[in-house]
Backbone as CSV, one residue per row, in Angstrom:
resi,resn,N_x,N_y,N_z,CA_x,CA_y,CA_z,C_x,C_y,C_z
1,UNK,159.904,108.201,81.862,160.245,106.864,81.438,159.809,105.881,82.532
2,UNK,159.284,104.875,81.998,159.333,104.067,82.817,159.638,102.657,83.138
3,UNK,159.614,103.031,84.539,160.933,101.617,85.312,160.149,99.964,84.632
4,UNK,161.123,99.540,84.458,160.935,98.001,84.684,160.147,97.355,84.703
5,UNK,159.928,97.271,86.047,158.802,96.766,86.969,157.276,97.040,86.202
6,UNK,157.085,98.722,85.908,155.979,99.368,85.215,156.030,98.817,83.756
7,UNK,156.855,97.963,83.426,156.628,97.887,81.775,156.178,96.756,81.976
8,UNK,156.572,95.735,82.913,156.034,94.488,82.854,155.157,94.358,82.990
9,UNK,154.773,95.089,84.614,152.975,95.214,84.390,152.232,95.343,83.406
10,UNK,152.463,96.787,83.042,151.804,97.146,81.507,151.192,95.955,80.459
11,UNK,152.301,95.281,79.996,152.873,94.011,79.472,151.875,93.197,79.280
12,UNK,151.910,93.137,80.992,151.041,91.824,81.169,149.944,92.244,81.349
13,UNK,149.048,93.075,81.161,147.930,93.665,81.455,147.441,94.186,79.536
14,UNK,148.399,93.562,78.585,147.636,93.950,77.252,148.429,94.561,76.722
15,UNK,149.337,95.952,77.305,149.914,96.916,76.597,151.606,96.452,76.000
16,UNK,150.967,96.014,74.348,152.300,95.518,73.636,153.332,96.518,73.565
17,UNK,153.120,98.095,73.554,154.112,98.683,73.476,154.748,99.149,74.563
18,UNK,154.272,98.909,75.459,155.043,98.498,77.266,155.990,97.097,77.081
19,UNK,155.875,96.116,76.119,156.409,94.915,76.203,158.019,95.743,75.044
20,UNK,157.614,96.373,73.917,157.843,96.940,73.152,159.075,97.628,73.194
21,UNK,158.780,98.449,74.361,160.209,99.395,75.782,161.295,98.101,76.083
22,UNK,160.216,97.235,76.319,161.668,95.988,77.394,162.314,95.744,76.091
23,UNK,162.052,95.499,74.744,162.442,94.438,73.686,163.385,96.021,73.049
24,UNK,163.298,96.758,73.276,164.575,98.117,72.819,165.735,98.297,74.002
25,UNK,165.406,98.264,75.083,166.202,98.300,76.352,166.981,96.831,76.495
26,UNK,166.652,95.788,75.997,167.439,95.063,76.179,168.194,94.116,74.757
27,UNK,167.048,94.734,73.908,167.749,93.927,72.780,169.198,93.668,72.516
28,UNK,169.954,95.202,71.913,171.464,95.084,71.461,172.321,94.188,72.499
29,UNK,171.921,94.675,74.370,172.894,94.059,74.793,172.890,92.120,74.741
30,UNK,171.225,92.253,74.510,171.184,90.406,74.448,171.546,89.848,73.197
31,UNK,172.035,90.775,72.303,172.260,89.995,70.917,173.890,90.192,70.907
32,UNK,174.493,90.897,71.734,175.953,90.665,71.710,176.226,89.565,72.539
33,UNK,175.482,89.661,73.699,175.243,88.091,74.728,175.791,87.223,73.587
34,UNK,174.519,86.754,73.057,174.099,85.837,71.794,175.026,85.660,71.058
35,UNK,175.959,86.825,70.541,176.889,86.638,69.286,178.023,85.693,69.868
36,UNK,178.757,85.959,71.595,179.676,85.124,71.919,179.469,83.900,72.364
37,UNK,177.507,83.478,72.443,177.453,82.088,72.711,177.437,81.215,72.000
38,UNK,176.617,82.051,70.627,176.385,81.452,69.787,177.652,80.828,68.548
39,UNK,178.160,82.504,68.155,179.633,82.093,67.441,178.763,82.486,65.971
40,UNK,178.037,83.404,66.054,176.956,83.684,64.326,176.257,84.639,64.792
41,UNK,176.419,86.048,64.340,175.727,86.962,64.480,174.278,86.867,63.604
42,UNK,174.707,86.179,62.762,173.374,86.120,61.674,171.793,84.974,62.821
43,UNK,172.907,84.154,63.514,172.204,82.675,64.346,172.133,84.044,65.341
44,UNK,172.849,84.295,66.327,172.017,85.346,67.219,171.276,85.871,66.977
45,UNK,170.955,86.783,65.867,169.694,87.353,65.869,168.174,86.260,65.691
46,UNK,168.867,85.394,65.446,167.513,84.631,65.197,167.183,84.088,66.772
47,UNK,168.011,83.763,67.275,167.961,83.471,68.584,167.280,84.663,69.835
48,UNK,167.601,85.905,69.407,167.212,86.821,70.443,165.871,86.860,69.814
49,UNK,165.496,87.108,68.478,164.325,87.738,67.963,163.239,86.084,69.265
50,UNK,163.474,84.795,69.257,162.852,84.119,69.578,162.604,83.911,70.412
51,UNK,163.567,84.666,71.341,163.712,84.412,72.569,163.087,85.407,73.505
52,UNK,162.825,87.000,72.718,162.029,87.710,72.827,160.407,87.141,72.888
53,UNK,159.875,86.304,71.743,158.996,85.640,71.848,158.607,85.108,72.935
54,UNK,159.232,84.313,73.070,158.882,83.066,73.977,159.310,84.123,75.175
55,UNK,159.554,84.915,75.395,159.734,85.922,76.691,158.305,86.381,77.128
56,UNK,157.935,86.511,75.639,156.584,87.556,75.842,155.668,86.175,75.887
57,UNK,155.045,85.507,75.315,154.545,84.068,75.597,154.353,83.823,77.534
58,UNK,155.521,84.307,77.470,156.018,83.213,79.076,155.694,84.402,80.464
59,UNK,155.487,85.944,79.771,155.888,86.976,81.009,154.889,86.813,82.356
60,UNK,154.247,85.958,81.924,153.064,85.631,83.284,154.258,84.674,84.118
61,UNK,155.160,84.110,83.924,155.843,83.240,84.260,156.503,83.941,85.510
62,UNK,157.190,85.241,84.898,158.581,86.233,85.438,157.860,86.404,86.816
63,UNK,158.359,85.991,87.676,158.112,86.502,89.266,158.859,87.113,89.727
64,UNK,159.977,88.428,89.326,160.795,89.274,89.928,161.683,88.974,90.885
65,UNK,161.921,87.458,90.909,162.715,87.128,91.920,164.168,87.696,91.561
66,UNK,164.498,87.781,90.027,165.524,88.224,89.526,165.800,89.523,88.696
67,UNK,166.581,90.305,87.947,166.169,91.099,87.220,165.790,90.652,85.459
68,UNK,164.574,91.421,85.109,164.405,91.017,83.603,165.050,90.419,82.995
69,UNK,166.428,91.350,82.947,167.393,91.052,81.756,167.999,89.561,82.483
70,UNK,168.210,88.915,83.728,168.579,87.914,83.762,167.888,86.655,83.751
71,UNK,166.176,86.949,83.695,165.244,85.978,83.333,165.445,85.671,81.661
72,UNK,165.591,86.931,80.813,165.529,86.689,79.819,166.577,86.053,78.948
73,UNK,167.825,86.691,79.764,168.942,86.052,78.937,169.391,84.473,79.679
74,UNK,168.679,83.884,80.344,168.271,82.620,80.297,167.664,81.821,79.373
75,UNK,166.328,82.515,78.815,165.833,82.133,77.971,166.410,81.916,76.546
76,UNK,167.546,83.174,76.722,167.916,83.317,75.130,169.485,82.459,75.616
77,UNK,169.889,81.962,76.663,171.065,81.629,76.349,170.534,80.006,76.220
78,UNK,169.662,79.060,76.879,168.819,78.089,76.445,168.512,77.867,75.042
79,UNK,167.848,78.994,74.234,167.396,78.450,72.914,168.841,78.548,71.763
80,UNK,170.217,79.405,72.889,170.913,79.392,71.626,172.172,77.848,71.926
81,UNK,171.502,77.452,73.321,172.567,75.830,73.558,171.899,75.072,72.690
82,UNK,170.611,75.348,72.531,169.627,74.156,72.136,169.998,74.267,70.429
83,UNK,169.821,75.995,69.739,170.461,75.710,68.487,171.840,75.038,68.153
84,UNK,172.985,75.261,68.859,174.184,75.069,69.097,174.376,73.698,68.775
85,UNK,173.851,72.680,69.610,173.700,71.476,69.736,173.147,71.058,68.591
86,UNK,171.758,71.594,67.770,171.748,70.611,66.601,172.742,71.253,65.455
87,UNK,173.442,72.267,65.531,174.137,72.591,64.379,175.551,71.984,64.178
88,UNK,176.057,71.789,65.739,177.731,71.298,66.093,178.382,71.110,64.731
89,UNK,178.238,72.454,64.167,179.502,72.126,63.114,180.447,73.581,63.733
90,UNK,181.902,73.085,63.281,182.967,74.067,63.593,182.784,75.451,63.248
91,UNK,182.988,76.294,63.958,183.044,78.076,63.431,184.362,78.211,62.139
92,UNK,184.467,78.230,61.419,185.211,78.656,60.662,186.058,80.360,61.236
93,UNK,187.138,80.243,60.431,187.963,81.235,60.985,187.313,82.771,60.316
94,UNK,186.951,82.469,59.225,185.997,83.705,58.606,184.977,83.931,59.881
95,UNK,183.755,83.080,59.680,182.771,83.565,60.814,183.319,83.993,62.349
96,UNK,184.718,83.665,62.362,184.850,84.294,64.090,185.521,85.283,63.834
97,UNK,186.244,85.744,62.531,186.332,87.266,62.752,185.028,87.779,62.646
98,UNK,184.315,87.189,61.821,182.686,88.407,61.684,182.628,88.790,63.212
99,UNK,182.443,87.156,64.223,181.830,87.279,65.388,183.073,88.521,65.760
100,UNK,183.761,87.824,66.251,185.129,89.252,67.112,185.062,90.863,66.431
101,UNK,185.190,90.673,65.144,185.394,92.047,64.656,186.793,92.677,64.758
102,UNK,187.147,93.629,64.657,188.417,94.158,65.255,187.984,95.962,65.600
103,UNK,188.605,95.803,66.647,188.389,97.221,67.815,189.088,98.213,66.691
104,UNK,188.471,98.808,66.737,189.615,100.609,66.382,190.836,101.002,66.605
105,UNK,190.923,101.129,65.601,192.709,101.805,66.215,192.702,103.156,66.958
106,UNK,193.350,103.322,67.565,193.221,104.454,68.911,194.752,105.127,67.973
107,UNK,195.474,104.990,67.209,196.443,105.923,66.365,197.775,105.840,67.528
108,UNK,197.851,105.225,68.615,198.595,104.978,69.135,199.374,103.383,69.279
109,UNK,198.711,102.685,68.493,199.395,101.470,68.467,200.058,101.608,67.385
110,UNK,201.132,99.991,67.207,201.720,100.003,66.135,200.895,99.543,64.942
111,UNK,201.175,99.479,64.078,200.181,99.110,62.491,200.125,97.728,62.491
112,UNK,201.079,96.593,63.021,200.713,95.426,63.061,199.838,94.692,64.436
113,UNK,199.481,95.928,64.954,199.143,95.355,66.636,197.561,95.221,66.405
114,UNK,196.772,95.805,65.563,195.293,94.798,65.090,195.146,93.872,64.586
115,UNK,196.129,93.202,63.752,196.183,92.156,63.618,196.856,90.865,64.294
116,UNK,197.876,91.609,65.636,197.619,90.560,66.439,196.595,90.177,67.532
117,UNK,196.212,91.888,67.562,194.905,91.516,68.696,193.944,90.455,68.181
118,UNK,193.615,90.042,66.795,192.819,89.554,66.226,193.413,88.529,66.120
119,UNK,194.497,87.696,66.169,194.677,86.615,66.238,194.827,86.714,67.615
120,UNK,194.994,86.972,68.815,194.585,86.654,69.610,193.362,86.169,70.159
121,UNK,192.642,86.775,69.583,191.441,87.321,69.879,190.545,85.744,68.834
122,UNK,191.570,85.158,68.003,190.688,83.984,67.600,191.621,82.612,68.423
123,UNK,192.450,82.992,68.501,193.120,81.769,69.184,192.143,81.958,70.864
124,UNK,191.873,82.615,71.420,191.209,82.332,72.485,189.804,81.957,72.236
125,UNK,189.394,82.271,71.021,188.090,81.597,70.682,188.273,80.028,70.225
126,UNK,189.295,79.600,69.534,189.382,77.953,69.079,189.869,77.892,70.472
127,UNK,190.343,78.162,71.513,190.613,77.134,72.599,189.241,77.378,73.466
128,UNK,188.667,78.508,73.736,186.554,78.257,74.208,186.286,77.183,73.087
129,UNK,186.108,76.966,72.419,185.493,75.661,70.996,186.079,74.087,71.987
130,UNK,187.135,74.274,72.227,187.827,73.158,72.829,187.195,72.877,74.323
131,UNK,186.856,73.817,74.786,185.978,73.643,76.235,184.437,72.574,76.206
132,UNK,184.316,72.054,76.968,183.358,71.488,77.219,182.666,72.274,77.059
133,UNK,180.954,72.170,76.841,179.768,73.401,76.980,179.465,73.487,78.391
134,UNK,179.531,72.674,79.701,179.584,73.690,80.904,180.674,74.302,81.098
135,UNK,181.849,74.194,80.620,182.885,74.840,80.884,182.757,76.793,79.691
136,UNK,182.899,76.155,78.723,182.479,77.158,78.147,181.318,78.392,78.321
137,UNK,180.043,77.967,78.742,179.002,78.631,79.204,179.277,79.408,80.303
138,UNK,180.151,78.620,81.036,180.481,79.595,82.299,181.396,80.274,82.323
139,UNK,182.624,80.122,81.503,183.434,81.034,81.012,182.378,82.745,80.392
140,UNK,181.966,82.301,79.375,181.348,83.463,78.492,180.411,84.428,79.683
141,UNK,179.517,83.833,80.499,178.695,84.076,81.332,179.693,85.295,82.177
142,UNK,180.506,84.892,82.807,181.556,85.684,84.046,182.739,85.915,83.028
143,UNK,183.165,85.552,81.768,184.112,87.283,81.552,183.254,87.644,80.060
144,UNK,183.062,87.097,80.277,182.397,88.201,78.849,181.012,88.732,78.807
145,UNK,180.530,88.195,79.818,179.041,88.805,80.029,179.303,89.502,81.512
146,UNK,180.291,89.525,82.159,180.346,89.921,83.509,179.472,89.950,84.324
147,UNK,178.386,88.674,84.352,177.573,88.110,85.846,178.113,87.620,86.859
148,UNK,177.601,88.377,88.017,178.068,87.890,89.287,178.082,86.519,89.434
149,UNK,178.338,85.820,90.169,178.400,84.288,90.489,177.193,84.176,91.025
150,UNK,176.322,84.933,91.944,175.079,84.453,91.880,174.320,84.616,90.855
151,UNK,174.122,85.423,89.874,173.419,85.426,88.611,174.015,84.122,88.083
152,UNK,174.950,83.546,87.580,175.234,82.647,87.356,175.166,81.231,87.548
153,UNK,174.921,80.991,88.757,174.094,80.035,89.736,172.552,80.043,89.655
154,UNK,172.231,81.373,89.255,170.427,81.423,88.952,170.431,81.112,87.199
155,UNK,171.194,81.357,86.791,171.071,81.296,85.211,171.299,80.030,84.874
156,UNK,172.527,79.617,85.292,172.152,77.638,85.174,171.723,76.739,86.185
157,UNK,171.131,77.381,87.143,170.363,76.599,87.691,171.269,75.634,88.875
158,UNK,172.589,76.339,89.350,173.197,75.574,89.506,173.737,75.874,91.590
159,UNK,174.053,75.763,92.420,174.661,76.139,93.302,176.089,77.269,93.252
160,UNK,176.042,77.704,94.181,177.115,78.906,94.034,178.577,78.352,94.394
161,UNK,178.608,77.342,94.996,180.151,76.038,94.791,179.927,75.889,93.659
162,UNK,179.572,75.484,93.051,179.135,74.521,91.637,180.166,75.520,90.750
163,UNK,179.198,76.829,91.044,180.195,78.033,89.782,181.452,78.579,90.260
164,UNK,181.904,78.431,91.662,183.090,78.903,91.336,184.160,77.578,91.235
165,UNK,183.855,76.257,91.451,184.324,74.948,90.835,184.108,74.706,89.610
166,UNK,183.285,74.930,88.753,183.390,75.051,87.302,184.416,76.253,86.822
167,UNK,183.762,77.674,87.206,184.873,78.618,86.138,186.295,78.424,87.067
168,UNK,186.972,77.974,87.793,188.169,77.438,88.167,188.818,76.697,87.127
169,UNK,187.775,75.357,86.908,188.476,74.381,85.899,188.457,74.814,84.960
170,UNK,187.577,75.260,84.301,187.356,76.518,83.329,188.355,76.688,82.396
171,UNK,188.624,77.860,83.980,189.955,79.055,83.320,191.338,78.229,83.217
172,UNK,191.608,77.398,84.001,192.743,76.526,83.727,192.888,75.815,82.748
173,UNK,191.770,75.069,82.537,191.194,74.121,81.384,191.954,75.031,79.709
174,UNK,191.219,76.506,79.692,191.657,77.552,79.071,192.568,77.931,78.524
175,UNK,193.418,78.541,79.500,195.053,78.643,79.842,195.490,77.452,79.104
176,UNK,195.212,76.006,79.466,196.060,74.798,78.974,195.875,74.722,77.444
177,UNK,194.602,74.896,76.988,194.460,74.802,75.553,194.939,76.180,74.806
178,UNK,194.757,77.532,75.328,195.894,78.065,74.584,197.230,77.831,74.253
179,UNK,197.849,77.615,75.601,199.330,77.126,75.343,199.732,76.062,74.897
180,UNK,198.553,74.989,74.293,198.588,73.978,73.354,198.225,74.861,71.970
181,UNK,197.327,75.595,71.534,197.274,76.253,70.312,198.650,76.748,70.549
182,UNK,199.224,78.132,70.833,200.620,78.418,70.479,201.794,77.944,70.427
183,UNK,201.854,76.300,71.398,202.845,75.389,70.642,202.949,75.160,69.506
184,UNK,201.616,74.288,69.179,200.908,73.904,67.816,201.221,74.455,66.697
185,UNK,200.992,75.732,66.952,201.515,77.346,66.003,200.590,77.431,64.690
């Protein structure tokens, strides 16, 4: 098999099914990326399939300063702010179970405890909706994508104060709008 580094070359030297390897190795995990930025599994895939594109378009670009997958899921987290922005209509509570789903029962919980994980699990999504989009982006980025704070600083382009002063306000920001949804009720 080969590394990385060898596919890009490949890549960029003609061989589409060297490009072919990167777009299987990273697809699923960039389209779950996608599903929590986006909030539409149906809009993620359209987003990764493009973003793949414009990956391959651009791979003369990639100077290894970073790893693949964090050049790329730049690219794809860019084209899915940029969809985001002209669509700004609300997620409906249907489409964020599609997005969430509900985990398996492990036969050790109680019978009503998937359906609160799942309202949990949407009440923390309408209070991310309530976040600003730098607040939000950097939320999803560091817990749900689990990038270091310097990947995060390379991914928006931003200083490494910058991100841990954003996901600070963030997570508080967070915290406050849940415990405004469960007043609310």
């Amino acid at each position: 098999m080969k590394s990385e580094t060898e596919l890009i070359e490949h890549a960029l030297n003609g061989d589409s099914d060297c490009y072919g390897q990167l777009v299987e190795r990273f697809q699923h995990r960039l389209l779950a990326a996608m599903v929590h930025v986006i909030g539409s599994y149906d809009e993620a895939e359209d987003v990764v399939q493009e973003s793949f594109v414009q990956a391959y378009v651009k791979l003369h670009t990639f100077q290894g300063n970073s790893q693949f997958y964090t050049w790329l899921y730049r690219i794809a987290f860019n084209n899915a702010l940029s969809r985001r922005r002209k669509r700004r209509g609300e997620i409906s509570l249907e489409q964020n179970r599609e997005v969430t789903g509900s985990d398996p029962e492990d036969g050790h919980e109680s019978p009503d405890e998937p359906l609160m994980r799942q309202e949990r699990m949407a009440l923390v999504h309408r209070a991310l909706g309530r976040l600003s989009e730098e607040h939000r982006k950097i939320l999803v980025l560091r817990e749900m994508e689990d990038f270091s704070y310097e990947q995060i600083a390379e991914i928006l382009d931003i200083n490494l104060g910058t991100v841990r002063s954003r996901l600070s306000r963030a997570r508080s920001q967070l915290k406050s709008h849940i415990e405004d949804l469960q007043r609310d009720g």
